[in-house]
SERO-4910 file (N, C-alpha, C, O; in steps of 0.05 Angstrom, whole numbers):
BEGIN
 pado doro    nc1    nc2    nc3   cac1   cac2   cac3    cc1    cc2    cc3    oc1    oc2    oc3
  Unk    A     17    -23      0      0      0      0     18     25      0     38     29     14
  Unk    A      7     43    -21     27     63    -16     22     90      4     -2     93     12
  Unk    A     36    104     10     44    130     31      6    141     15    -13    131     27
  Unk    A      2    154     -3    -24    163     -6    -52    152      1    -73    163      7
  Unk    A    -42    118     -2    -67    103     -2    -75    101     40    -93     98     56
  Unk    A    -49    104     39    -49     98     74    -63    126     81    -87    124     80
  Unk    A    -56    152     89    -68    170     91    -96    169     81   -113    182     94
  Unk    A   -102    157     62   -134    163     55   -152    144     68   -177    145     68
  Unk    A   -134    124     83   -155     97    104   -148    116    125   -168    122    138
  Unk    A   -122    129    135   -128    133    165   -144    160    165   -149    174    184
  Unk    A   -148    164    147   -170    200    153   -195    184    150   -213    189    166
  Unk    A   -199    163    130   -223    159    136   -229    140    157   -252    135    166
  Unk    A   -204    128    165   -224    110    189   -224    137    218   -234    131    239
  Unk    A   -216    156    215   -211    179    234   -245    192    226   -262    196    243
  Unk    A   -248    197    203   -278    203    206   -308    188    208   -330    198    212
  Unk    A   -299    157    206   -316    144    213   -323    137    240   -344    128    247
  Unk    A   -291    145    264   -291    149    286   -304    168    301   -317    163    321
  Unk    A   -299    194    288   -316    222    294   -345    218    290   -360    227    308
  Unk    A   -355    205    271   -384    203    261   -401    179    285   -425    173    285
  Unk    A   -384    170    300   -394    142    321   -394    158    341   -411    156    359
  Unk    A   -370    181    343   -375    197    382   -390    211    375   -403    215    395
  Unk    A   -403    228    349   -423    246    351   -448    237    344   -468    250    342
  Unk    A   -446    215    340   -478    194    341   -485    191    370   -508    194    377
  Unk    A   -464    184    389   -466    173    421   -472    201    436   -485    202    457
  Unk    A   -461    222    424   -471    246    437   -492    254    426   -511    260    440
  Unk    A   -493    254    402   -527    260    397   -553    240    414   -572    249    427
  Unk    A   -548    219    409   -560    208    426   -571    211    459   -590    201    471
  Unk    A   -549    228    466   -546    236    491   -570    259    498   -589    264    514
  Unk    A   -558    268    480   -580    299    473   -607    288    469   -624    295    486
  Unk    A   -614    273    452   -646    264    450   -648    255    468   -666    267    480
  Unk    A   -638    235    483   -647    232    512   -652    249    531   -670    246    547
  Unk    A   -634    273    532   -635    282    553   -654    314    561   -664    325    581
  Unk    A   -652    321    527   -673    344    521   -665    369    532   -653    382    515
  Unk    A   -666    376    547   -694    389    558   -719    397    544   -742    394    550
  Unk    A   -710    405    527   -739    421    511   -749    397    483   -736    377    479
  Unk    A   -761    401    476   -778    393    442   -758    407    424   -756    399    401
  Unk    A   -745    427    431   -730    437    405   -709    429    410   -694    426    391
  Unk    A   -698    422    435   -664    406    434   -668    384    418   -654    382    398
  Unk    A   -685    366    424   -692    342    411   -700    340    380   -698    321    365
  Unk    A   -710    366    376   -710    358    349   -690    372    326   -696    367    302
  Unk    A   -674    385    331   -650    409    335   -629    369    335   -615    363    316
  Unk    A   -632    353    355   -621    334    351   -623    314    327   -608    300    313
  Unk    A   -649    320    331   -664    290    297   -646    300    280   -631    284    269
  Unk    A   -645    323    275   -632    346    248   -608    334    238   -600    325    217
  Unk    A   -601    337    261   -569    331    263   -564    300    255   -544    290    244
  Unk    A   -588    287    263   -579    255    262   -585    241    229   -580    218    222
  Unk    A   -600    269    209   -599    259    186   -575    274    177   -571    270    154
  Unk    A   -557    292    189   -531    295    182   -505    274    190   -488    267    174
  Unk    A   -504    264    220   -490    248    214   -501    219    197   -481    206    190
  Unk    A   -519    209    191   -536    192    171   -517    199    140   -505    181    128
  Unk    A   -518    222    132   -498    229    111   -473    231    101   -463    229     79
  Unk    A   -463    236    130   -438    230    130   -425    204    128   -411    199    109
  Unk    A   -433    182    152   -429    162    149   -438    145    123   -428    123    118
  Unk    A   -455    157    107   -452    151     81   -432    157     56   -424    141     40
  Unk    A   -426    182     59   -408    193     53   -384    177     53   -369    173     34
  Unk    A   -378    163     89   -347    162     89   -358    128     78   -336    121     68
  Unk    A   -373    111     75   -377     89     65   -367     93     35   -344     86     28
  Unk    A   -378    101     24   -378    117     -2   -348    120     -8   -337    106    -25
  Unk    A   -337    134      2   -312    138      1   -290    119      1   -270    116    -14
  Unk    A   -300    107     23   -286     82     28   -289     51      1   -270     37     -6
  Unk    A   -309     48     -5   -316     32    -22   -304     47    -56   -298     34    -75
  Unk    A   -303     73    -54   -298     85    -86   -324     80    -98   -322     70   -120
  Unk    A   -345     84    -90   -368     73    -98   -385    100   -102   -388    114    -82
  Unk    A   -393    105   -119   -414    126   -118   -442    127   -122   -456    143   -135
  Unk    A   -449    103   -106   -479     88   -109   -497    106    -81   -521    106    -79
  Unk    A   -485    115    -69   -499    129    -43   -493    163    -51   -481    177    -35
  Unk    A   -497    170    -66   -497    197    -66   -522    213    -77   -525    237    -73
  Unk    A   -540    195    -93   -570    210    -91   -583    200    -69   -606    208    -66
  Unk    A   -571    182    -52   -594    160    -28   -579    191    -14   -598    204     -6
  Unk    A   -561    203     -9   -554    220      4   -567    252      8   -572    264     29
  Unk    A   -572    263    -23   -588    286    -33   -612    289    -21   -622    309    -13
  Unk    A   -628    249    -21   -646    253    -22   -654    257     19   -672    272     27
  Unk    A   -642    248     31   -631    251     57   -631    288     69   -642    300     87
  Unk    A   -614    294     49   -607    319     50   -632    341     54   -633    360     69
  Unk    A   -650    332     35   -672    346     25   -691    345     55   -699    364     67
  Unk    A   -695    309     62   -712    305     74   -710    317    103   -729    321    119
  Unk    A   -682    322    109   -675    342    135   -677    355    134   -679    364    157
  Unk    A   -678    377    115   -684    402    119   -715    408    119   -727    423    134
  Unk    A   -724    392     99   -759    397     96   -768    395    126   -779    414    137
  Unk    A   -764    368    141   -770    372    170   -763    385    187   -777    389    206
  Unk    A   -725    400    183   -722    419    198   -738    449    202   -740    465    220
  Unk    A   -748    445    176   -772    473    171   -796    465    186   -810    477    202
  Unk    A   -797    445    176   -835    442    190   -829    443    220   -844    457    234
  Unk    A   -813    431    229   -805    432    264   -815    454    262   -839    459    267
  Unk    A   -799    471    254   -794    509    269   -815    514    256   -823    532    272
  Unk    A   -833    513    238   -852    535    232   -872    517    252   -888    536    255
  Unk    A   -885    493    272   -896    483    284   -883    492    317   -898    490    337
  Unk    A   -855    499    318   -854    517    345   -866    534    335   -890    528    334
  Unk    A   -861    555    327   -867    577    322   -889    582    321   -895    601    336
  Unk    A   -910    571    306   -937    568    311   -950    564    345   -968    575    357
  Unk    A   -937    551    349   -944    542    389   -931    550    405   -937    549    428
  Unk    A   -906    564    395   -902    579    416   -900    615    416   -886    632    429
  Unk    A   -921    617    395   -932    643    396   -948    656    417   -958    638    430
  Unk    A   -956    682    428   -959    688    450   -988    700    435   -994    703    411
  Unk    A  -1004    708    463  -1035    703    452  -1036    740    443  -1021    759    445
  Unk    A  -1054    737    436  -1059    768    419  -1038    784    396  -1040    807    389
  Unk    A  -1022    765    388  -1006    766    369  -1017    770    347  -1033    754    339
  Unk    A  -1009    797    330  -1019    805    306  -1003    802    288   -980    811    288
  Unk    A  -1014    788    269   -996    778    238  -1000    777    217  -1024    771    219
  Unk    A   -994    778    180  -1003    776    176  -1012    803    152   -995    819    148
  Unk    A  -1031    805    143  -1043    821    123  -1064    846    142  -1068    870    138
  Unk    A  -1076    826    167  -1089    845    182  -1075    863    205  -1086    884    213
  Unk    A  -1054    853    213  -1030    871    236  -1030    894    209  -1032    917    218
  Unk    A  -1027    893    184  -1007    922    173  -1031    933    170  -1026    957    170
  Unk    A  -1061    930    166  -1078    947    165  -1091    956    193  -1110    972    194
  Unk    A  -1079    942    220  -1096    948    235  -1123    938    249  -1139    951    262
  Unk    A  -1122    908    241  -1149    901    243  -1142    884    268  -1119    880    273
  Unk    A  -1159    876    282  -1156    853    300  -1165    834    288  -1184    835    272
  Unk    A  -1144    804    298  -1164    774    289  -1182    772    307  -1187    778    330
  Unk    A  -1192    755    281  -1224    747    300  -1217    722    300  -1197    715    288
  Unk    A  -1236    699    318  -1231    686    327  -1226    656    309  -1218    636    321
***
């Protein structure tokens, strides 16, 4: 094996290492919470390391069979990272809150 090929196993078994302590800490975090948004602030995260560790598979194999299963990953974390926050945000709005088309004219909601 040569001097290049060696460096490219030990970075990647060095990031396949990194991607196992920040699974065990993420983990930690969903367990431990406190809030609905740590936890899901965590899920987020866990379709990022999900990608990564595809990534370093990927890498590792020379294989480029996991890279739209990855996109599509990509996509799907963020679409839920949105819906999370626009569903805090929705609930954890405070009452008499004006928004909207009727706050710039002035109107109050009705009910």
């Amino acid at each position: 094996m040569s001097a290049p090929e060696t460096v490219d196993r030990v970075l990647l078994v060095a990031a396949v290492v990194v991607t196992v302590v920040a699974g065990a800490v993420l983990l930690a975090r969903i367990w431990r919470g406190p809030s609905m948004l740590d936890r899901a602030i965590a899920l987020d995260v866990c379709a990022a390391l999900i990608i990564a560790g595809l990534g370093a598979k990927s890498a590792f194999a020379r294989e480029p069979f996991y890279f739209p299963i990855m996109l599509v990953l990509a996509f799907l974390g963020f679409t839920g990272s949105v819906g999370i926050a626009r569903f805090i945000a929705v609930r954890d709005r405070p009452p008499g809150h004006l928004h909207g088309e009727r706050a710039r004219h002035g109107e109050e909601e009705g009910p």
